[in-house]
Structures are given as C-alpha cells and as structure tokens.
N, C-alpha and C positions, 0 to 999 in steps of 0.2 A: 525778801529782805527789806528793809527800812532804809531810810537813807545815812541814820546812823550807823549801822551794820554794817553799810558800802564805803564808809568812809575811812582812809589811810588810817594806820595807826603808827604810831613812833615807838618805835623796838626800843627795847631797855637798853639802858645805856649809849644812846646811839647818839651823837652830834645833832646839832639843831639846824634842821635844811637852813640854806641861804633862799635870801628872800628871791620869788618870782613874780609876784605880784605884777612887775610891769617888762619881764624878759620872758621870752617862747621855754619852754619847759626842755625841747628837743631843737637843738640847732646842728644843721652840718654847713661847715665854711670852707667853702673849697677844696671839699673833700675828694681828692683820686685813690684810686686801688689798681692797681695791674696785677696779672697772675702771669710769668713771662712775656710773649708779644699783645696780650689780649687785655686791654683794658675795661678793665668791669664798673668803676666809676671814673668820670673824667669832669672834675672839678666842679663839682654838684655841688650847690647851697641850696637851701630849704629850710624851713622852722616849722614848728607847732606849737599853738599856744596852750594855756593850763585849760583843763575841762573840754577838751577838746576830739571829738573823735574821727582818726583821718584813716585814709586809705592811702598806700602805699603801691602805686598801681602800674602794669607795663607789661609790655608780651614777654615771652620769654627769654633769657637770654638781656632784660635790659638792665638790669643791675640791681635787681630790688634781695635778692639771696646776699650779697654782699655789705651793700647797706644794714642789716640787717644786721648780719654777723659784725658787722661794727658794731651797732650800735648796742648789740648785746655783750660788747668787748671780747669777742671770741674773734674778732682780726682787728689789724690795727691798720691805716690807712696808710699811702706814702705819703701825701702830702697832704693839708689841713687841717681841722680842728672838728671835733663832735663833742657838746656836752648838753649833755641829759640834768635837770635841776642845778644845771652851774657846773657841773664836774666833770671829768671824764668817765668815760664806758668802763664797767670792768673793777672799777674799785668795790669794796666792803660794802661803802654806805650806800653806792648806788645800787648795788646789787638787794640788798637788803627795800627798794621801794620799786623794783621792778619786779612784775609779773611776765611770764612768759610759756605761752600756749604753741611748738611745732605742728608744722602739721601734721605728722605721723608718731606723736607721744609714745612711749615705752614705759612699762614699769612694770614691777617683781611681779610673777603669775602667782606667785603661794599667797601673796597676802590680800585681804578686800580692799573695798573701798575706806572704811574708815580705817583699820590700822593701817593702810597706808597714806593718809590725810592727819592722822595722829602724827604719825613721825614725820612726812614733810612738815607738820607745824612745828613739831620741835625743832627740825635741821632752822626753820625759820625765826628761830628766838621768842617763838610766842609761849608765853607761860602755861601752866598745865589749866588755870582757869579760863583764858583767854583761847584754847583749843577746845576743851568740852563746850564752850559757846559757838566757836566759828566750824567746827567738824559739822554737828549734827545739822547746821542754819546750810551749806554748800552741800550735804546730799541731800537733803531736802530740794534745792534750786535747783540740781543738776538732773535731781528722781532716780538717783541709784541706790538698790538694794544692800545692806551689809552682807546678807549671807551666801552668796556667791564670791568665790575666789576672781579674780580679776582674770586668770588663766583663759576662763569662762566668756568672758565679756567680747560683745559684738564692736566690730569697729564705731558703730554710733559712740555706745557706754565707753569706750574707752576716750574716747573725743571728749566726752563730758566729764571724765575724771580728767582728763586734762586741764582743759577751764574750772575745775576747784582747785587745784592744785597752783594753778597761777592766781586765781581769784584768795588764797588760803592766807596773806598777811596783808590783805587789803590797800596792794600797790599801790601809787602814785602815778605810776607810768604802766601800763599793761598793752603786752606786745601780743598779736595775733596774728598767725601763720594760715590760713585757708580754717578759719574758726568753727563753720557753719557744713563742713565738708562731711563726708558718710551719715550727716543726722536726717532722719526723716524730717515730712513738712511742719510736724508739731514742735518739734525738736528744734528744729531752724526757727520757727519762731517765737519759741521760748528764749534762746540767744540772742536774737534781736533784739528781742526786748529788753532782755538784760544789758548788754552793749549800749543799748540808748541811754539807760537809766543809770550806767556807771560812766559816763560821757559828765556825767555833775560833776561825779567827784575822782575820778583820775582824767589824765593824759591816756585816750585808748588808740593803738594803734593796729593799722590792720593789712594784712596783706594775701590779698583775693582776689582769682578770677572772674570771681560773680559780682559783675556791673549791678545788677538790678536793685543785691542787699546793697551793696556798699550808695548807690543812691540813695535808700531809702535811710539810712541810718549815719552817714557822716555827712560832718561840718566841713571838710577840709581835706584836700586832697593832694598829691604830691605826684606825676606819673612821668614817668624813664623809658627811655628807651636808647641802646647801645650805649650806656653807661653816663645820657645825656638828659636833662631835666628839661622837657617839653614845656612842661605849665607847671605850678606848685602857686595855689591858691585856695580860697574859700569854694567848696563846690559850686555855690549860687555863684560866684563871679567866675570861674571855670564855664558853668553852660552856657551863660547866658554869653560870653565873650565867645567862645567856639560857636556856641549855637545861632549868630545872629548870619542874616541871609540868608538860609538855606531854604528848599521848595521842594515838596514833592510831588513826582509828575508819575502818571501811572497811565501805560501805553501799551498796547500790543507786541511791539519788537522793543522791547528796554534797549537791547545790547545795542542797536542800530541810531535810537534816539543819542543815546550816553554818548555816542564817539561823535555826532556832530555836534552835539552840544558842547562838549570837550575842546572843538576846534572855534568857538567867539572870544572876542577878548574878553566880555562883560563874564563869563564863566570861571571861577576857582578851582572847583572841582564838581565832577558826576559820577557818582557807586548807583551800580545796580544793586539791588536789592527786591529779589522775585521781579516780579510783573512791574517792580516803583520805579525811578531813577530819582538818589536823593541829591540835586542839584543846589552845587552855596557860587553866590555871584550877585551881583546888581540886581533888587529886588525888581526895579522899575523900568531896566530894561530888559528882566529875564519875559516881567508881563508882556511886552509887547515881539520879542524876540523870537519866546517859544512856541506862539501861534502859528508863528510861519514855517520857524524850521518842521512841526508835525505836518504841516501841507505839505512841503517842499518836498518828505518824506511817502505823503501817503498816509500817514498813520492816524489812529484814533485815538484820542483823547477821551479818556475813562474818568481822570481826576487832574486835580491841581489844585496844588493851597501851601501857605507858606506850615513849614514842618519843626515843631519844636522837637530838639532831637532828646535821645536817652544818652542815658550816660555812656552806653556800648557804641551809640553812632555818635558823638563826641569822641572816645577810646580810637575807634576806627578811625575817622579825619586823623585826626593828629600822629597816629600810626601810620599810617599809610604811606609808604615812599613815595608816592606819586600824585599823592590826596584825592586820588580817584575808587 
C-alpha cells in the first residue's frame, strides 16, 4: 500500500475531528476499574501521542484486558476520565476511526475473505467505490486467497483477516491484541512491517507478550502491573532510565555469586540468568567489589562487562517483586 492508501479517511457525513495537533490522541486520567474486591486499574494515567506506535505491556493479571475494554468502550471505569481524539470511548464517531484486531477473531465460516471484507466495509460507511478499492488493496497485504470459505482457514489466515478488517476504513487509532500471534516467521514480518509503516499515519496500539517485536517496532510504551503503572514513556527513555547500571557477570555457581552479591549496599538487584548474573548497582564500586566477592567465594570469573539490557530484561526488573 502507498501511504495515501494508509491514510484515515472521513466517513460521509461524519463531524469534523477536534483538532490534536498539540494533545495525546489517547489519554487515561486517573482511571480505576474494580470487579468486586479486585481492583484491575487503580488510578492509572498514561497518554499517546498522534502517529505513534505503543505497546501496552504487563504480566498477567496487571490490567492491560481491562484498559482495553475501556478504551474500546465495552467498560466504563469508576473513577476518571479516557478520551481517544478529544471524546469519550464508545461513541458513533469514535467508533467509526477506531480499528480493532482481538486476539482470537471470529467470523461467519460460509463466507470468504472478500465477501466478508465487502460487508464489513459497508457496516463501515465506506461507499461501494471506496470498498472495490480498499477490499482487493487488504487481501493483497494480508495474501489471502477469495476462493476458500473462511470455514477452511488456518489460525495464521484467520489472524490476517483480522487485521484487514480492522485495517478496512483506514483508522485513526488502531488497537492490537497479540497481532503477530499463530503467524509464521514471514507472516510476522510482513506485519511488522506494516505496523511500522502505519505508525505515519494512525495512533497503533499494541498489546503483546513478545518483547523482542514490540522493541523492534514501538515508539512508546506504557507497562502495568496489579492494576498499577510502573513506567509509561518513550521506549528510548524507558531502557535507557531502567537500563542504566547494570553488569553482567558470568561464573561457575551463579546462584551462590547472586546471593552475596544481593547482601552489599552498593547492589540493587541480582537475576540469574543461565550461567550470567545480571547485576544493576554502583558501576564503580560493583568494579572493585566484585573482584573480591568471586575470591572470597572461590569462584571463576568467565566474563564481565557492563550489559545493555532488552526490553524482556527491562520487563523483568520492573516486574519483579524483589528486583532480583
């Protein structure tokens, strides 16, 4: 697709967005949710800017399925405010500029892929010439066949008819649930690439357990845990603020090194990881510290160097009850 192709379009008849120019596209403001004793957000604020593509990130259980369902106006919060391009969740017009990919899509087994991309564009107010252009442009992108009933279709192809169907009135905001999940590896990077390249021109939002894509392809991240917002930043200012200090040290007994290293003040925390220990603390006295504690111990010294982490050992620190 072109980048004309990728670009929103304004449904007929439809109200004239409010400007955003210099406001975040997606805001939550002190947003809580409970579901009786069990609070699923507890006073979360976050933003997203326009053209922006973020991850929605957090172990299980931290509130990311709930936010969610807000923000697709399928709950409504007790307390705070969410608005998507100026509005609330859930109305006509917002609905009408939001795309939205689950992660386990459903849809009628008797019909294909394009009569069923025909009548989502009609339910979607695109006109009958504005669907014979954007139908046949999304099974091309997605590479699914017409003449197979959907019935038919492998959890990949079904994944992919998903993302046209959210991709089919050229959102503004487009939401992803595990986008990249059941596709093979050509298939996953055919999405990425797309993902990156629709980051121009919507608001994409993402929510997945794969650190490694969501590194490779978002701007901006947001990550929760027990219904509480750890860090919500730019990814570059996300690593590089979690990731400063850390060392890793690769030794014979890890588990044995980790616990006395655990017990210096100059130490934050120490995870094993195989054979490593990835150690965050005073850079300058972990150098002259850790020398001794592997004598004191007995043990050999294989490696050591300061360790710029990935985004899954960032995930992990800040996870971590004990940051160990």
């Amino acid at each position: 697709m072109t980048s004309t192709e990728l670009s929103p379009h304004q449904p007929a008849g439809s109200p004239t967005a409010p400007s955003t120019s210099h406001n975040p596209v997606v805001v939550f403001d002190g947003v809580s949710r409970a579901f009786g004793t069990t609070l699923a957000l507890n006073n979360v604020s976050f933003s997203f800017p326009a053209g922006s593509v973020c991850a929605l990130l957090g172990p299980n259980g931290a509130g990311k399925t709930t936010a969610l369902r807000i923000l697709l106006g399928l709950a409504r919060p007790d307390s705070g405010t969410v608005r998507i391009l100026g509005e609330e969740p859930g109305t006509t017009w917002v609905r009408q500029r939001l795309g939205y990919l689950p992660d386990v899509p459903t849809f009628p087994n008797w019909l294909n892929a394009s009569e069923y991309l025909y009548e989502v564009a009609s339910l979607e107010g695109l006109s009958a010439s504005q669907a014979r252009t954007r139908v046949p442009l999304l099974l091309d992108l997605t590479s699914l066949q017409t003449s197979q009933r959907i019935g038919g279709y492998s959890r990949g192809m079904r994944q992919r008819l998903g993302l046209a169907q959210a991709l089919i009135s050229s959102p503004d905001v487009l939401v992803l649930d595990e986008p990249t999940s059941a596709l093979d590896p050509s298939g996953r990077r055919a999405v990425l690439d797309l993902l990156h390249e629709l980051g121009k021109h919507a608001t994409v939002i993402i929510s997945s357990h794969n650190l490694s894509e969501i590194q490779e392809i978002c701007t901006h991240a947001v990550l929760l845990k027990d219904g509480n917002v750890l860090a919500a930043s730019t990814l570059e200012e996300l690593m590089s603020t979690v990731g400063a200090g850390f060392m890793r040290v690769r030794v014979d007994h890890p588990d044995a090194f980790a616990a006395a290293v655990r017990g210096e003040p100059w130490c934050a925390s120490a995870r094993v990881e195989g054979l490593d220990v990835i150690v965050r603390g005073d850079e300058q006295l972990a150098g002259v510290q850790i020398p001794r504690i592997i004598t004191q111990l007995g043990e050999r010294l294989h490696a050591y160097s300061p360790s710029a982490l990935t985004l899954e050992e960032v995930f992990l620190t800040l996870t971590s009850e004990e940051g160990q």
